[in-house]
C-alpha positions in Angstrom: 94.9 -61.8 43.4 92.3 -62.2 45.9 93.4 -65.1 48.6 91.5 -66.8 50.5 91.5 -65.2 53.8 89.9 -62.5 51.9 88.0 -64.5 49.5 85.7 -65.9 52.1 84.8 -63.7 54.3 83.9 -61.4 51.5 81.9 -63.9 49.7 79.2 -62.5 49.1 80.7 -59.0 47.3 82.2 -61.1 44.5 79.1 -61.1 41.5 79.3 -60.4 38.2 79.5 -57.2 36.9 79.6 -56.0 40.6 82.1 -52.9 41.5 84.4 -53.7 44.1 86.9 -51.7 45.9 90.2 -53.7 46.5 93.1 -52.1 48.5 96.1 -53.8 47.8 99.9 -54.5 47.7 101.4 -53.8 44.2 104.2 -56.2 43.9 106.0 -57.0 40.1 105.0 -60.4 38.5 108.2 -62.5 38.2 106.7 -65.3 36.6 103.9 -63.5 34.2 106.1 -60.0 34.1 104.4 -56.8 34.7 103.0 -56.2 38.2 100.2 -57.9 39.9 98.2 -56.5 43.3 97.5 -59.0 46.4 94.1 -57.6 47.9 94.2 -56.9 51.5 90.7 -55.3 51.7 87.6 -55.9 49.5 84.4 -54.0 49.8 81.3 -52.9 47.9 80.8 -49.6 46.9 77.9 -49.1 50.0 81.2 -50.2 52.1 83.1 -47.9 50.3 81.3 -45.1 50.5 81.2 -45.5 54.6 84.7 -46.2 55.1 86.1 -43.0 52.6 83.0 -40.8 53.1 83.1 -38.0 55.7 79.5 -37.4 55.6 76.1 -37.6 53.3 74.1 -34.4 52.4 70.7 -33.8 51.0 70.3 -30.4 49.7 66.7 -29.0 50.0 65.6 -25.4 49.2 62.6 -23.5 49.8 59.7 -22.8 48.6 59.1 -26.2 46.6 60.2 -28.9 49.7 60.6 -31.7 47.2 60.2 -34.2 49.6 58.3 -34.4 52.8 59.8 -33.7 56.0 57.6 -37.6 57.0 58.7 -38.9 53.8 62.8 -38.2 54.4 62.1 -39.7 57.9 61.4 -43.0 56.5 63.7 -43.2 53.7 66.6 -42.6 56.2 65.1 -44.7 58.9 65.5 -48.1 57.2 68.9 -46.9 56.0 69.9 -46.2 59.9 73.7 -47.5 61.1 75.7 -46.7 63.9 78.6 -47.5 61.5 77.2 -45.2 59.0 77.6 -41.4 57.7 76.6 -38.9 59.5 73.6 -36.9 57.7 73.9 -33.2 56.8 70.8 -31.2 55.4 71.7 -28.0 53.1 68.5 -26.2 53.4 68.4 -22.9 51.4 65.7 -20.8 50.5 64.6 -16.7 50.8 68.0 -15.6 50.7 69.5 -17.8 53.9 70.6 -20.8 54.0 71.7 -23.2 56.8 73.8 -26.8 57.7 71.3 -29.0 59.8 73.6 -31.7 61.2 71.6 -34.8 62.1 72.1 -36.6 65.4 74.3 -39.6 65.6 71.1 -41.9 66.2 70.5 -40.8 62.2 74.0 -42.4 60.7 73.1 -43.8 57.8 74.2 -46.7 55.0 74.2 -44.6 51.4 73.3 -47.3 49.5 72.6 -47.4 45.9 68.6 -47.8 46.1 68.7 -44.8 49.2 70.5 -42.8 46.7 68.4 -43.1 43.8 65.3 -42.9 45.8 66.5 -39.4 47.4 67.7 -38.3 43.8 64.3 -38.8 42.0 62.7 -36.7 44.4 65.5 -34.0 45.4 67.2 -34.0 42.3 70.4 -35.5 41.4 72.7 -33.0 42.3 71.1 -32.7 45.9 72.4 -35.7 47.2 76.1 -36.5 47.5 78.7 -38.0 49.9 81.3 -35.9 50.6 84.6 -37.1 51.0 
């Protein structure tokens, strides 16, 4: 059941065929039987993924950079959040490999269309939110 005082204010998440995270009280159903869950907290999946996520990575190895360096600039630039994840690049390649841990100024808002734009060129397995 999703009362009001959440209802409203999270208008605009409730579409059809829409995922939604709702945490809840589980309670038992009296009247119906069974049990039913009060929400406390809705959010979208983009919410989600901020609120549970620890931090998003983009894996890129060398010598085929499958995205350029200006091109990953802009994709995260209109994805920027001071409420986001922070940004983590995997880079491998020759043998090495390193963690570049982007600046706070680069927090980001994984959204659906940031992730499948980063996935068509990177691959899907080199993009993930780590939890």
């Amino acid at each position: 059941t999703v009362y009001s005082e959440q209802f409203e204010p999270n208008r605009a998440f409730f579409k059809e065929d829409e995922f939604l995270v709702v945490q809840g009280k589980v309670s038992e159903d009296r009247f119906n039987g069974g049990l039913r869950v009060s929400a406390e907290k809705v959010m979208d999946i983009a919410a989600a993924r901020i609120h549970y996520g620890r931090q998003f990575v983009l894996s890129l190895t060398y010598p085929t950079p499958q995205i350029g360096v200006i091109d990953l600039k802009e994709a995260l630039s209109s994805h920027r959040s001071d409420t986001g994840l922070p940004v983590t690049v995997h880079y491998t390649g020759q043998g090495i490999g390193c963690d570049i841990v982007l600046g706070d100024v680069w927090r980001i808002s994984p959204n659906d269309g940031l992730q499948a734009f980063l996935m068509a060129r990177l691959g899907k397995d080199a993009v993930t939110v780590e939890y």
